[in-house]
N, CA and C atoms as a LAMMPS dump frame, in Angstrom:
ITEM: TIMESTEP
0
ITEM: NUMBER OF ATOMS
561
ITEM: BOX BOUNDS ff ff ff
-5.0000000000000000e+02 5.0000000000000000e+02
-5.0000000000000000e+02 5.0000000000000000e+02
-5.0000000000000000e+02 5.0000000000000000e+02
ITEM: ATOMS id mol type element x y z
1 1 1 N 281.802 -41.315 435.182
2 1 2 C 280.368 -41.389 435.396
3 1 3 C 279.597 -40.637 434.318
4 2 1 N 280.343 -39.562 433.843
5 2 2 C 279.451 -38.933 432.777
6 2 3 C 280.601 -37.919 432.218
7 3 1 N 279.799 -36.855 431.243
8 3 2 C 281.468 -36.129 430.181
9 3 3 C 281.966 -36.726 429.573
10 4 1 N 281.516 -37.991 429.054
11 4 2 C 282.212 -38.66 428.02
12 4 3 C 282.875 -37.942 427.019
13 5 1 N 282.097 -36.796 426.479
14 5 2 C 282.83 -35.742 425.658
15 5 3 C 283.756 -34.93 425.971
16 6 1 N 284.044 -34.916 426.923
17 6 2 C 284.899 -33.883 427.388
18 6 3 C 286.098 -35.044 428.446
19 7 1 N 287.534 -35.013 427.51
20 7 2 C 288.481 -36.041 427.97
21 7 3 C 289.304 -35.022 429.308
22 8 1 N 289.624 -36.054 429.87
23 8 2 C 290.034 -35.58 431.633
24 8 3 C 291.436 -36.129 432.006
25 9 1 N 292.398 -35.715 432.39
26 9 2 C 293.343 -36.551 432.93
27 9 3 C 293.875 -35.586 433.93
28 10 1 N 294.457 -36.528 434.955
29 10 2 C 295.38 -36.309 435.989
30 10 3 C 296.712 -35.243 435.726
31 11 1 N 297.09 -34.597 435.79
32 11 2 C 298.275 -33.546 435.497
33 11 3 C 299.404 -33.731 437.067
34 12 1 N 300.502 -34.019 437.304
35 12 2 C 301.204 -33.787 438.362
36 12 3 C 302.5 -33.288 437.846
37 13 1 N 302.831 -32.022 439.126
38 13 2 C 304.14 -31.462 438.746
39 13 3 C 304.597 -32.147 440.331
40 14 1 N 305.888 -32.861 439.903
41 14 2 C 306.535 -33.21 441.36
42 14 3 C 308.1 -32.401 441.344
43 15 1 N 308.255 -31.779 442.495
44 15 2 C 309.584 -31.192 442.351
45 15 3 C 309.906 -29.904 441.521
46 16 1 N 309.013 -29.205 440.672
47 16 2 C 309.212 -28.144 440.08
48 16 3 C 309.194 -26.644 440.928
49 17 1 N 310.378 -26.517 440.44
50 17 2 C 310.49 -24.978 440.425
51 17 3 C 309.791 -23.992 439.802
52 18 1 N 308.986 -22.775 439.725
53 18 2 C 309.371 -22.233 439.189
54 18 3 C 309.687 -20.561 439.231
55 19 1 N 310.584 -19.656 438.428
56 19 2 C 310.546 -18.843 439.121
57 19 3 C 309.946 -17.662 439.029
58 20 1 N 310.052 -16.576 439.972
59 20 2 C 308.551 -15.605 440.305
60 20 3 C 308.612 -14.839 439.022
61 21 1 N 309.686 -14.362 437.907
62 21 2 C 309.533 -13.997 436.841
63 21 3 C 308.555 -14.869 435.797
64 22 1 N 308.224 -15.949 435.948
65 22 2 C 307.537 -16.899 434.845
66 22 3 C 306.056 -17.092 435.747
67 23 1 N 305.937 -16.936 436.861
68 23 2 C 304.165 -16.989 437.521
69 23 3 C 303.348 -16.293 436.977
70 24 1 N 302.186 -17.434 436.514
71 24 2 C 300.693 -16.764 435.981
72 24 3 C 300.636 -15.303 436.443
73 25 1 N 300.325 -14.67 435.436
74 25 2 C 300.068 -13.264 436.19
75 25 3 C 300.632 -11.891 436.018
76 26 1 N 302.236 -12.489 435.991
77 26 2 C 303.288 -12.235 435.933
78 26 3 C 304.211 -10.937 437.006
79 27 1 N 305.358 -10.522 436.707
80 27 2 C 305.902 -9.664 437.088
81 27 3 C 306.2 -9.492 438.959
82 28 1 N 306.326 -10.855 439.554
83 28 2 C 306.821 -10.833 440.746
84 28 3 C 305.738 -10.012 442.162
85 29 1 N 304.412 -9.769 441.099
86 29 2 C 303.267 -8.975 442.601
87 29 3 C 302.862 -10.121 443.476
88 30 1 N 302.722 -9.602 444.52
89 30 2 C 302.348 -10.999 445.396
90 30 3 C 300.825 -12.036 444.761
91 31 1 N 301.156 -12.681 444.951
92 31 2 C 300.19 -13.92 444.218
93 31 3 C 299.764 -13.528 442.982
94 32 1 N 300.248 -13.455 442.17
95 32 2 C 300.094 -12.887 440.722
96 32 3 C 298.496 -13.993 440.368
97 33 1 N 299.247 -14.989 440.348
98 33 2 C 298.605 -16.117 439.689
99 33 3 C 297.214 -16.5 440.392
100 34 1 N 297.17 -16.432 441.859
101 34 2 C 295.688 -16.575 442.46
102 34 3 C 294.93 -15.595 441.734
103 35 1 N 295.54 -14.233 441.361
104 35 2 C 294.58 -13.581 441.119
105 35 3 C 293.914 -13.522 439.693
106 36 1 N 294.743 -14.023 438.999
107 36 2 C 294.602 -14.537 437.816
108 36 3 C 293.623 -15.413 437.019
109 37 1 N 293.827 -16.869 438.126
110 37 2 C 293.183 -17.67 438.227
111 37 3 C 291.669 -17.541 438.917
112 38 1 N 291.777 -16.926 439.979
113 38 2 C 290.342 -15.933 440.246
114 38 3 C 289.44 -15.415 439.179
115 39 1 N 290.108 -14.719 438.55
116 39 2 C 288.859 -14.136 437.169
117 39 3 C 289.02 -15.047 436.187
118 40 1 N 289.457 -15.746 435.935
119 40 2 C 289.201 -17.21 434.978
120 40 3 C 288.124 -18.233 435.352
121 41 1 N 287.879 -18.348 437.001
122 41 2 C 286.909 -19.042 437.383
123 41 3 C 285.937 -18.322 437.421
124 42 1 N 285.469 -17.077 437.663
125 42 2 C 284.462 -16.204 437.706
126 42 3 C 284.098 -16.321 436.185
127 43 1 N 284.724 -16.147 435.058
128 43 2 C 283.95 -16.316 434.271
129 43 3 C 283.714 -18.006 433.844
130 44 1 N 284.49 -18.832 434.156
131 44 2 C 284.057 -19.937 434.419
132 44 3 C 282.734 -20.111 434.655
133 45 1 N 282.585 -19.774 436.081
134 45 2 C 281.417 -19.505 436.651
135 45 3 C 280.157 -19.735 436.307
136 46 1 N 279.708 -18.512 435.343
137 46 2 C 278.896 -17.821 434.085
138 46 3 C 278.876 -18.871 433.042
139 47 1 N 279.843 -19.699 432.483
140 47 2 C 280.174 -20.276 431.959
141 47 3 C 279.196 -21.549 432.007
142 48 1 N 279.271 -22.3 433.08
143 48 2 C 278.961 -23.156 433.377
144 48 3 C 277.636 -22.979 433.563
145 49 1 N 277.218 -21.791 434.481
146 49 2 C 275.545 -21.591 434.073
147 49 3 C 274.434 -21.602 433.049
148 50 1 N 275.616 -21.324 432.22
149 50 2 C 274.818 -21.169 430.823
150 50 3 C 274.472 -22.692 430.174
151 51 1 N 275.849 -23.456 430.763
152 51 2 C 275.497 -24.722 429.65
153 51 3 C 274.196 -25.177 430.704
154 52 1 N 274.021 -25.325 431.686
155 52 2 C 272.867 -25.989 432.447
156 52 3 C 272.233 -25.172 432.065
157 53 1 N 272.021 -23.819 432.107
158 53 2 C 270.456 -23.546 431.129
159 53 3 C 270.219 -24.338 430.083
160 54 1 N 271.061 -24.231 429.126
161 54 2 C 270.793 -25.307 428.09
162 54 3 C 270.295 -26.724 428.143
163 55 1 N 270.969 -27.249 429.308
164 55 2 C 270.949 -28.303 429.173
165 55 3 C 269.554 -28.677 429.829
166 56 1 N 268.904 -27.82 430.609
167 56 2 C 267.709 -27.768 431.187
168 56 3 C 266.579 -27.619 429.605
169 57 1 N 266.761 -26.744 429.718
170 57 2 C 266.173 -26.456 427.976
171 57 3 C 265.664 -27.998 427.452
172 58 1 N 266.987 -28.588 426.985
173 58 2 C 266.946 -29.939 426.293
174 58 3 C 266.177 -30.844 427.191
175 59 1 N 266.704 -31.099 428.609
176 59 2 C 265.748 -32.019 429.036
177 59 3 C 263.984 -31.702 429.577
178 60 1 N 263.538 -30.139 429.37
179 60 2 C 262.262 -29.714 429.073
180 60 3 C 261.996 -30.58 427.804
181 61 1 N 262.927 -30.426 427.138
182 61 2 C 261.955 -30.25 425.816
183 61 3 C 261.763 -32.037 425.972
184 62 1 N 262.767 -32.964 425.961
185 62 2 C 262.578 -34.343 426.007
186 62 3 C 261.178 -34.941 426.495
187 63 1 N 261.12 -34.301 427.912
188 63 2 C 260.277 -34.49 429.561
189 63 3 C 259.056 -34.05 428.075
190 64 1 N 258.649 -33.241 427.55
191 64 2 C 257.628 -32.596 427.098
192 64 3 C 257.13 -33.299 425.592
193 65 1 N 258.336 -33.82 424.956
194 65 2 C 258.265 -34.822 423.702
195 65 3 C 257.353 -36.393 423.94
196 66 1 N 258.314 -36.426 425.293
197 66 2 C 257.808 -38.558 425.973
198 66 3 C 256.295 -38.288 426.511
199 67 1 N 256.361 -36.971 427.274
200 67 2 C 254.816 -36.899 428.115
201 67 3 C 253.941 -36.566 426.598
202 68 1 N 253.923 -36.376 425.743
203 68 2 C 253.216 -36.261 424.298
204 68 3 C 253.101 -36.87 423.565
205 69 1 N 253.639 -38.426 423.705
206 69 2 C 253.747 -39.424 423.253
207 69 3 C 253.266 -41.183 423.729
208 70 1 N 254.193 -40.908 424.939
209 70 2 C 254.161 -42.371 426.014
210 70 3 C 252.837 -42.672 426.097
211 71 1 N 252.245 -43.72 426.156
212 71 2 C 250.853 -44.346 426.542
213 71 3 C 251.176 -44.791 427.978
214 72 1 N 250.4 -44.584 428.673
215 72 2 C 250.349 -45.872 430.501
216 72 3 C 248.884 -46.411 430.028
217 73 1 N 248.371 -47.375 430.402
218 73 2 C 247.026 -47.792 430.668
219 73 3 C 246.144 -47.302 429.645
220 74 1 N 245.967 -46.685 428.14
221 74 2 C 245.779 -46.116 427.342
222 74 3 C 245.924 -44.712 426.951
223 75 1 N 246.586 -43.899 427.918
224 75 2 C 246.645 -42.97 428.367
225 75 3 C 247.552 -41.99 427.592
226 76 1 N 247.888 -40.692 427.181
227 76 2 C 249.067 -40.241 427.444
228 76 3 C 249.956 -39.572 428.418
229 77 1 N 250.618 -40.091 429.351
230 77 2 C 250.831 -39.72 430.387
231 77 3 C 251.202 -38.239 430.672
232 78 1 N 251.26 -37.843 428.87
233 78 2 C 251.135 -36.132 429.817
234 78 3 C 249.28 -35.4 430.032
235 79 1 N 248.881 -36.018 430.241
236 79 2 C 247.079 -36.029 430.984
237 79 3 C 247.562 -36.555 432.126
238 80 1 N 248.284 -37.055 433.222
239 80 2 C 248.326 -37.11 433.759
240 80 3 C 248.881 -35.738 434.831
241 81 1 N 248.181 -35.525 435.715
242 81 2 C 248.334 -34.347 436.479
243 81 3 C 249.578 -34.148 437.129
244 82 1 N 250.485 -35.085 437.717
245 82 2 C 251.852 -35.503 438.05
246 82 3 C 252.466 -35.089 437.023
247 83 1 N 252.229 -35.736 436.264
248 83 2 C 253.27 -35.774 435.432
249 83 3 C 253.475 -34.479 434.725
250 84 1 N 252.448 -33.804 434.557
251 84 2 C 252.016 -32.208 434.509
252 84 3 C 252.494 -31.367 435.539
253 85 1 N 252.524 -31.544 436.461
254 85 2 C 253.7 -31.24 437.747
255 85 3 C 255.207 -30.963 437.017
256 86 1 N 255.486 -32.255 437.291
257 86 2 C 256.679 -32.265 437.045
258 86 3 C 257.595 -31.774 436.099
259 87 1 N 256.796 -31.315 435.237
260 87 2 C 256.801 -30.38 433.443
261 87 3 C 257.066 -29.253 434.048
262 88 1 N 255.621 -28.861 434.446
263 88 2 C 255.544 -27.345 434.911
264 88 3 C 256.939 -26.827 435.906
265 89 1 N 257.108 -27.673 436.897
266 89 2 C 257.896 -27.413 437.638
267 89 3 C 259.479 -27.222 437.056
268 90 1 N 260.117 -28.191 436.071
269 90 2 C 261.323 -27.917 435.426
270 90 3 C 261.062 -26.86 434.545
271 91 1 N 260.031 -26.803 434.234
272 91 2 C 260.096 -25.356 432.817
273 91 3 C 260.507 -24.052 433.796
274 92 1 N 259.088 -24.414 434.877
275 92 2 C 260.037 -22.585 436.42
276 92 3 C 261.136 -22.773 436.582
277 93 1 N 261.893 -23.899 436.697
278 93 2 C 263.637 -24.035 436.998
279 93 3 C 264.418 -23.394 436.097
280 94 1 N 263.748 -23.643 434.796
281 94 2 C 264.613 -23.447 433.731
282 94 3 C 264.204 -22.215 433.074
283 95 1 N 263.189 -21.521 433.227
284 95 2 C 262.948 -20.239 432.951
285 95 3 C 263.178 -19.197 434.16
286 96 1 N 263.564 -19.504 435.274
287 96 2 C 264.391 -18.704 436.277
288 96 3 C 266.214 -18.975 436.427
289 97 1 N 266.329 -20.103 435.588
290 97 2 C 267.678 -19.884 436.045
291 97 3 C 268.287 -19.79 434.415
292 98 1 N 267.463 -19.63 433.126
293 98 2 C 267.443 -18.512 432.013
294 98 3 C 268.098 -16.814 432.705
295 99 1 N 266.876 -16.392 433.264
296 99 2 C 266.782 -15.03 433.541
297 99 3 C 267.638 -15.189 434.275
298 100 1 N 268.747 -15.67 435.549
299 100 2 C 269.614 -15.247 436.008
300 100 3 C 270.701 -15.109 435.285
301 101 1 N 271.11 -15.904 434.915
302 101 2 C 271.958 -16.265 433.822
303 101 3 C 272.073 -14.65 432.726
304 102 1 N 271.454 -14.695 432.221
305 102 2 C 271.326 -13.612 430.745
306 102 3 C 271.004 -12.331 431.399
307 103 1 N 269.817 -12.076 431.993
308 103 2 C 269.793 -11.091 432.34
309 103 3 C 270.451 -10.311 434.132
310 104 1 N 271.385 -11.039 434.514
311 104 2 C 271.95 -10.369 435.393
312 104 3 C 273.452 -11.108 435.626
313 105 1 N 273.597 -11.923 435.715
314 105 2 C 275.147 -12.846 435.979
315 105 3 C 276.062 -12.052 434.565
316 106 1 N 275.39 -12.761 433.476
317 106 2 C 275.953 -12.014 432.306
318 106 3 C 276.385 -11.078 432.165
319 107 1 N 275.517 -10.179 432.005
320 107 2 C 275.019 -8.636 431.876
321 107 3 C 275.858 -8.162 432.527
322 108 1 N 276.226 -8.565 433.752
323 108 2 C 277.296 -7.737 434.867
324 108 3 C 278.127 -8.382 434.677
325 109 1 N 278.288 -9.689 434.606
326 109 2 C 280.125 -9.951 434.367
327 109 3 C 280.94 -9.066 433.298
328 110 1 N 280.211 -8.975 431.753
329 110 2 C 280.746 -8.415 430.978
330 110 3 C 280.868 -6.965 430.932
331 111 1 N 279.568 -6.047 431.813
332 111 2 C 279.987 -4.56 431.931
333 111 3 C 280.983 -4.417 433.078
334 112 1 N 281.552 -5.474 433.556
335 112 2 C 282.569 -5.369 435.026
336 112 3 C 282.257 -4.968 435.964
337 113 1 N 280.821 -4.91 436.316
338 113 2 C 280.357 -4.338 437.485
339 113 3 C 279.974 -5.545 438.697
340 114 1 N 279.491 -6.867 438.029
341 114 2 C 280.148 -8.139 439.465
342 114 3 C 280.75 -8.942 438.912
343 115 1 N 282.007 -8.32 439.382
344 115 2 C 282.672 -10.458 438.728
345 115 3 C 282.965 -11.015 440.009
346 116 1 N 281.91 -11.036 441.159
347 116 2 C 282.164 -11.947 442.564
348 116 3 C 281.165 -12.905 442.633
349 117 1 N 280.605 -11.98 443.273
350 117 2 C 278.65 -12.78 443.485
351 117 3 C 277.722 -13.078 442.669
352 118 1 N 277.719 -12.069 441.559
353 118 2 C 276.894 -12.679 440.619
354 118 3 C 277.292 -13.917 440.082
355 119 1 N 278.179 -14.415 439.834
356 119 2 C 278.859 -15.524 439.28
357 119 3 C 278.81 -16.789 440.033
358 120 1 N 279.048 -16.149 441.261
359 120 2 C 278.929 -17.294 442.231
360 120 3 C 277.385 -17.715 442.526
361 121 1 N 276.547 -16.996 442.291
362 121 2 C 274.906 -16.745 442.776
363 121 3 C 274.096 -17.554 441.191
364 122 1 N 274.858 -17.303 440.66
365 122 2 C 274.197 -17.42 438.975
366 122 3 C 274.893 -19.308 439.425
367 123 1 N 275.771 -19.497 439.341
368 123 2 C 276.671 -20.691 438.882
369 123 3 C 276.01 -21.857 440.49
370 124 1 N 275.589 -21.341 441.432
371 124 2 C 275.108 -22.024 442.477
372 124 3 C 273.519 -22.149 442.282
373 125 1 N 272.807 -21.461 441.978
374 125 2 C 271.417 -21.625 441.101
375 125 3 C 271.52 -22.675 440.093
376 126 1 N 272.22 -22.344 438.99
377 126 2 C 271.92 -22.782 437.701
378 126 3 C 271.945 -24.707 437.488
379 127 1 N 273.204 -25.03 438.657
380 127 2 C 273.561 -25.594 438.602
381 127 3 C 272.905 -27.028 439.502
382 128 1 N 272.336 -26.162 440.617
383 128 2 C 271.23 -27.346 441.124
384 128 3 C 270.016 -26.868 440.4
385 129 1 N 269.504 -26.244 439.616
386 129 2 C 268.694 -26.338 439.132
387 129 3 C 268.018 -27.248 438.013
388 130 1 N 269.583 -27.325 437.118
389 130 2 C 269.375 -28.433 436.486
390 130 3 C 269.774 -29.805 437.008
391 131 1 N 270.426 -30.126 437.987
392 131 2 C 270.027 -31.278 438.731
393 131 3 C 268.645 -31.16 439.224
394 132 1 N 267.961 -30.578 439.559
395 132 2 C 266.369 -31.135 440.045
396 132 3 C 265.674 -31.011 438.385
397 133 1 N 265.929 -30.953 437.574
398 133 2 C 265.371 -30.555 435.836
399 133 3 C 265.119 -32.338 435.576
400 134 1 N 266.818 -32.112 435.498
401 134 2 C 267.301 -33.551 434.918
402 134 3 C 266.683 -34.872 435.868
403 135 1 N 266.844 -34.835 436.97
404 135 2 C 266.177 -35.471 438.042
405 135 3 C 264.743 -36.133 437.835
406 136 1 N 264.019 -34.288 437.393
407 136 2 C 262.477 -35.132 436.898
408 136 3 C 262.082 -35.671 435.542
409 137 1 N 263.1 -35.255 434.815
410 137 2 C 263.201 -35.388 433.731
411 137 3 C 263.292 -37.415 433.967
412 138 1 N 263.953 -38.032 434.291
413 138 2 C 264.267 -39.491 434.765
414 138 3 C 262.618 -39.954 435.242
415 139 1 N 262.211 -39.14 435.886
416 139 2 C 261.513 -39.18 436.335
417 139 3 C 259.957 -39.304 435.321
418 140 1 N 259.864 -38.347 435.021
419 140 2 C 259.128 -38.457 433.813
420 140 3 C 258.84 -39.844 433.219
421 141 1 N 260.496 -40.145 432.66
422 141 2 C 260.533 -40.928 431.523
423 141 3 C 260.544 -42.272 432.257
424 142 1 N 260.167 -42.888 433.536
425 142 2 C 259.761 -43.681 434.128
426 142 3 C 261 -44.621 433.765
427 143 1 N 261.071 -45.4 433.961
428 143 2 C 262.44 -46.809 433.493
429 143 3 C 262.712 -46.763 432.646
430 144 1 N 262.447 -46.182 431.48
431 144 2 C 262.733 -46.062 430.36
432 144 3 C 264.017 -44.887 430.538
433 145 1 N 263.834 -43.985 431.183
434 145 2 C 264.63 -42.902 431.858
435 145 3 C 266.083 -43.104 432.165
436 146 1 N 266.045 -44.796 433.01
437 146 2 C 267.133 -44.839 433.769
438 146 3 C 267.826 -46.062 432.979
439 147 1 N 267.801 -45.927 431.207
440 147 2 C 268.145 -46.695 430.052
441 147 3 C 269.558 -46.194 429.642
442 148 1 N 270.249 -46.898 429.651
443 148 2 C 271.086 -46.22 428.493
444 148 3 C 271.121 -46.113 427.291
445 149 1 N 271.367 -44.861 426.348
446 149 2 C 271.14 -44.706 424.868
447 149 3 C 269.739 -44.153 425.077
448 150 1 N 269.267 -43.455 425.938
449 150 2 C 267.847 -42.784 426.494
450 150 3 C 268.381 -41.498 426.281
451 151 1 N 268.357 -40.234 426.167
452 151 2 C 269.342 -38.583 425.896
453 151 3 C 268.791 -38.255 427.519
454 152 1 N 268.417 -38.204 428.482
455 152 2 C 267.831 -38.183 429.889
456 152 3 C 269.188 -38.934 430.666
457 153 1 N 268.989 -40.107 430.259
458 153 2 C 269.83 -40.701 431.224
459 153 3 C 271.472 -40.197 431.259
460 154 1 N 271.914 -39.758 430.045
461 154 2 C 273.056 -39.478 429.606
462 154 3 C 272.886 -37.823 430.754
463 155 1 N 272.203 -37.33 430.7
464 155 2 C 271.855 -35.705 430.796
465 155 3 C 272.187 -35.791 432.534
466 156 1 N 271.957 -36.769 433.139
467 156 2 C 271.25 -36.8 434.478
468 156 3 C 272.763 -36.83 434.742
469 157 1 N 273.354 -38.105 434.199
470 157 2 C 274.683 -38.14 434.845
471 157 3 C 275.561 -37.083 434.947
472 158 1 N 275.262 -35.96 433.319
473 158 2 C 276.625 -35.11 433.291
474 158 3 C 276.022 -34.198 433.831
475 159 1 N 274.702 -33.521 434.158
476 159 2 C 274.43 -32.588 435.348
477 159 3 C 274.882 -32.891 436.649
478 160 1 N 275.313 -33.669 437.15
479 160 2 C 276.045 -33.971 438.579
480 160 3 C 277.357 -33.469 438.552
481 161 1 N 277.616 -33.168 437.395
482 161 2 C 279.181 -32.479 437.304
483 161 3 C 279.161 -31.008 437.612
484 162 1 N 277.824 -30.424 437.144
485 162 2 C 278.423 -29.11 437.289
486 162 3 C 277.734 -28.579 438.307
487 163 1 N 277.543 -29.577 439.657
488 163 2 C 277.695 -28.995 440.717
489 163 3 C 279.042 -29.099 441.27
490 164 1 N 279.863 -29.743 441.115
491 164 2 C 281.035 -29.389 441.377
492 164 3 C 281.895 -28.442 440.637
493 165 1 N 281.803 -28.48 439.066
494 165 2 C 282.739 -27.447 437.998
495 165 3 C 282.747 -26.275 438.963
496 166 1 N 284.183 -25.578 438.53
497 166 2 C 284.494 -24.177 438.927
498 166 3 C 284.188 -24.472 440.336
499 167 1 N 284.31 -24.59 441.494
500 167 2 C 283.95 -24.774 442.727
501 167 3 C 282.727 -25.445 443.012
502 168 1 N 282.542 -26.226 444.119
503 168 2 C 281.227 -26.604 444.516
504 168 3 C 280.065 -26.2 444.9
505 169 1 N 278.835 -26.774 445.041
506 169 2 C 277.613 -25.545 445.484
507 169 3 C 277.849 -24.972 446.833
508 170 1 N 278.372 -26.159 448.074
509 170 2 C 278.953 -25.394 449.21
510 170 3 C 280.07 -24.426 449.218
511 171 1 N 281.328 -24.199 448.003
512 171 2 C 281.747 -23.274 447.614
513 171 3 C 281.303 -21.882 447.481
514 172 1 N 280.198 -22.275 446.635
515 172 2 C 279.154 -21.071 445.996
516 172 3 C 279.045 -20.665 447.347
517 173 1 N 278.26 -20.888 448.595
518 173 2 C 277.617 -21.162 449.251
519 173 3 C 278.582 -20.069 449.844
520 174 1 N 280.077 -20.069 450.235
521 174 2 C 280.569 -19.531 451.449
522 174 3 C 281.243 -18.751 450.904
523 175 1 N 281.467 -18.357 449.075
524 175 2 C 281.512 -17.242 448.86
525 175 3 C 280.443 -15.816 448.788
526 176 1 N 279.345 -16.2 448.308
527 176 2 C 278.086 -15.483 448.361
528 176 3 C 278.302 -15.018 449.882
529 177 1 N 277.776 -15.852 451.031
530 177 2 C 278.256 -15.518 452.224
531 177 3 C 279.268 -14.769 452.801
532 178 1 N 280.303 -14.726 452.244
533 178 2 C 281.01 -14.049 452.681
534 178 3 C 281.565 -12.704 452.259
535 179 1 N 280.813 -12.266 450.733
536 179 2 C 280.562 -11.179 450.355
537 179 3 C 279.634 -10.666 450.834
538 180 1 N 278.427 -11.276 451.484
539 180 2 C 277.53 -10.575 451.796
540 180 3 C 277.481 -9.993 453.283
541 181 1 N 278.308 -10.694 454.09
542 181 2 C 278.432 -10.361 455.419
543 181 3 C 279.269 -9.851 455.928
544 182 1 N 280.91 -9.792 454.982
545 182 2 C 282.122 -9.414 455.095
546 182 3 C 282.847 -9.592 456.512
547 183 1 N 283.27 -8.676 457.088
548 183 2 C 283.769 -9.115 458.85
549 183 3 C 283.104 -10.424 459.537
550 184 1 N 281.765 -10.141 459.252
551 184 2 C 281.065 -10.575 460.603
552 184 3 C 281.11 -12.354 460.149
553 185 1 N 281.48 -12.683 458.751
554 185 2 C 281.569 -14.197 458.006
555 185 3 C 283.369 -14.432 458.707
556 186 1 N 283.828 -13.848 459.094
557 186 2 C 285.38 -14.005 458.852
558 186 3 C 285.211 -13.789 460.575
559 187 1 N 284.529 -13.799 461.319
560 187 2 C 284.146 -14.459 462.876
561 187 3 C 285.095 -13.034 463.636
């Protein structure tokens, strides 16, 4: 559906052994490798926030190029008050889920002070954020939007991915939760 750039395939191990001296992680501690794999997705995480800032970025700037350009009825449809909406509104998406991103997800992943929640909080923001960006961004660009060989339409599809990357937003969702409530989430 979208990631054309980024090639994907199926991986299956059937029947493999292997043994607790060779597990991610290493050295035979119990679950070496979950835990391993744990801080690989946390910065994952972060990771992934960042490119949807970006990618929010880009489809501002598009949404802000077409509304400065496009004619309706003689018009340029960025005089139109909607459509001025819909600007304004992705630029707050994308200049709040900037500042989560850089100035706190970041900032703390790399001084080691959250690699849980912030990551999960940053990467569950960022990530529907630029789905509602990209969204109006389509939107904006009226049928022309929902073109292919349009940089919007391409954008819209591969933002649907990174609500799933690194875990899903309901992921996000019941880890945040369950750091934040501890016992009382675990019933």
């Amino acid at each position: 559906m979208g990631q054309f750039g980024a090639w994907t395939a199926d991986v299956y191990f059937d029947d493999v052994r292997v043994p607790a001296s060779a597990l991610v992680g290493g050295g035979g501690r119990p679950q070496p490798g979950f835990a391993t794999a744990m801080g690989c997705i946390a910065h994952g995480r972060v990771h992934i926030s960042s490119l949807c800032v970006g990618m929010a970025e880009r489809l501002v700037d598009e949404s802000v190029e077409y509304a400065r350009t496009r004619r309706q009825s003689g018009k340029l449809i960025g005089s139109f008050q909607l459509v001025q909406g819909l600007i304004a509104d992705s630029m707050t998406d994308y200049y709040a889920g900037r500042a989560t991103v850089l100035e706190e997800a970041a900032r703390a992943f790399d001084a080691g002070t959250d690699t849980k929640i912030g990551p999960s909080c940053t990467k569950y923001f960022a990530s529907e954020m630029v789905w509602r960006v990209a969204d109006r961004a389509v939107q904006v660009h009226g049928g022309a939007g929902y073109m292919r060989g349009v940089a919007v339409e391409r954008f819209y599809r591969d933002a649907r991915l990174f609500r799933i990357y690194e875990g899903t937003s309901q992921i996000q969702q019941v880890i945040i939760a369950k750091a934040l409530l501890g016992e009382a989430a675990r019933g």
